[in-house]
N, C-alpha and C positions, 0 to 999 in steps of 0.2 A: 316321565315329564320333568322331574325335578333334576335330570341328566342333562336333558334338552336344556335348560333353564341356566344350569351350572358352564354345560357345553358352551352356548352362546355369549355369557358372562366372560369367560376366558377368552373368546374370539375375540370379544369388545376390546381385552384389556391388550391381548395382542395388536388389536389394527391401530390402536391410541399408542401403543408405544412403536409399531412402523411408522404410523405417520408422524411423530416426534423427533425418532432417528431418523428422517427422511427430512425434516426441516432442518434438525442439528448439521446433518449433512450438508446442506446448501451452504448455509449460516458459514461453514467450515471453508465451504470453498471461496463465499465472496471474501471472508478475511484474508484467506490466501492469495487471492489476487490481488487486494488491496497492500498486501505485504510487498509483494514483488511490483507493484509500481512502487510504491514508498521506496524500495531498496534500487529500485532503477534510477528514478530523482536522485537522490544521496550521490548513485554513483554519478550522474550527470553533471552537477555542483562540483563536484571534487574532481572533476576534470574540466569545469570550467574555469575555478580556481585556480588550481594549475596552469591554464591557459593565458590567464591573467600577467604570468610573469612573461611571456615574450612583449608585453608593452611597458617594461624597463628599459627595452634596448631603443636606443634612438635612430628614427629616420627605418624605421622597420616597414617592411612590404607585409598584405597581410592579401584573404580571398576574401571579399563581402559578398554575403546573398544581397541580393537587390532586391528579389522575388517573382517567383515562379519560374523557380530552379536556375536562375538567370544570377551569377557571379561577376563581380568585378575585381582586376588588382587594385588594390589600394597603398598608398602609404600612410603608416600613423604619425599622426604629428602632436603634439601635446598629450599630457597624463591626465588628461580629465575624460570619463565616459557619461554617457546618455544612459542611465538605468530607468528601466519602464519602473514605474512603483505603482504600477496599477491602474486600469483603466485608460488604458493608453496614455497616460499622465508620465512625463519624463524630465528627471533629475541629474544634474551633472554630480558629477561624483568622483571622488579621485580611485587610484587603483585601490589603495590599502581600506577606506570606505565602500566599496563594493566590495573585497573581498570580508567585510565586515558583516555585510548585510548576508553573504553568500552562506558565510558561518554561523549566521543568527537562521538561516533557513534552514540550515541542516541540522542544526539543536532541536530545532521543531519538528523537524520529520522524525528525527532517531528519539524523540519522545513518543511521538506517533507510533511510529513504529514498537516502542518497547508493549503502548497501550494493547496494539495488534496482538502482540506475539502474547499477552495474558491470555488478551479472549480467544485467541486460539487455542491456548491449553486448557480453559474453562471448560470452550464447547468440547473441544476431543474427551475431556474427562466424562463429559454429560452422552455424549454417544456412546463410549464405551459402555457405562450405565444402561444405556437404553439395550446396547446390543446383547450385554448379558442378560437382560432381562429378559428379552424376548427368548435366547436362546436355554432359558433353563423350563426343566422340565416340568410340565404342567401336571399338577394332581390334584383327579378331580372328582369330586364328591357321587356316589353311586346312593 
């Protein structure tokens, strides 16, 4: 009986640490997809950035969405843009100040991101833990 006893002790300590590595596991995965939007945004700023310099050139043609998939050509006329800052709330802004604001968003994401990429190696170190533990060999009391 005190095998029984011992036996099921051991079961315990196994299914507590699958269900452990079975959550570190998740855990793992939401950071990593939270990583890969982080790093999609980053990339998307830095080529809207980028995109920013074809309105130094004057009298320039450009495509505007209108919405719902429906395009217009356009010509730019003046240096100043319309930047949403939220809530549909919209600010004139010149290039070099939007490309300011564009740089202060990507500071913020690539600190995000640095946060990310910690707890990512937190939790992978804490699975790994869990995984050797379950895989080492059990001895048990006769």
């Amino acid at each position: 009986m005190a095998n029984t006893k011992s036996s099921n002790s051991i079961n315990n300590q196994d299914e507590e640490l699958i269900i452990k590595a079975s959550l570190l596991q998740k855990q793992l995965e939401e950071i990593t997809l939270n990583l890969e939007q982080i790093e999609k945004s980053i990339s998307e700023l830095h080529l809207l950035s980028d995109n920013l310099n074809l309105f130094n050139e004057p009298n320039k043609e450009a495509i505007s969405l209108i919405g719902g998939g429906i395009y217009a050509k356009t010509h730019l006329s003046g240096k100043n843009l319309l930047v949403n800052v939220g809530s549909n709330v919209f600010v004139e802004k010149t290039i070099d100040e939007t490309k300011n604001s564009i740089s202060s968003q990507i500071r913020q994401l690539n600190e995000i991101r640095l946060q990310l990429k910690a707890q990512l190696e937190i939790y992978s170190h804490l699975l790994r833990e869990a995984l050797q533990e379950i895989q080492k060999p059990k001895i048990s009391k006769i």
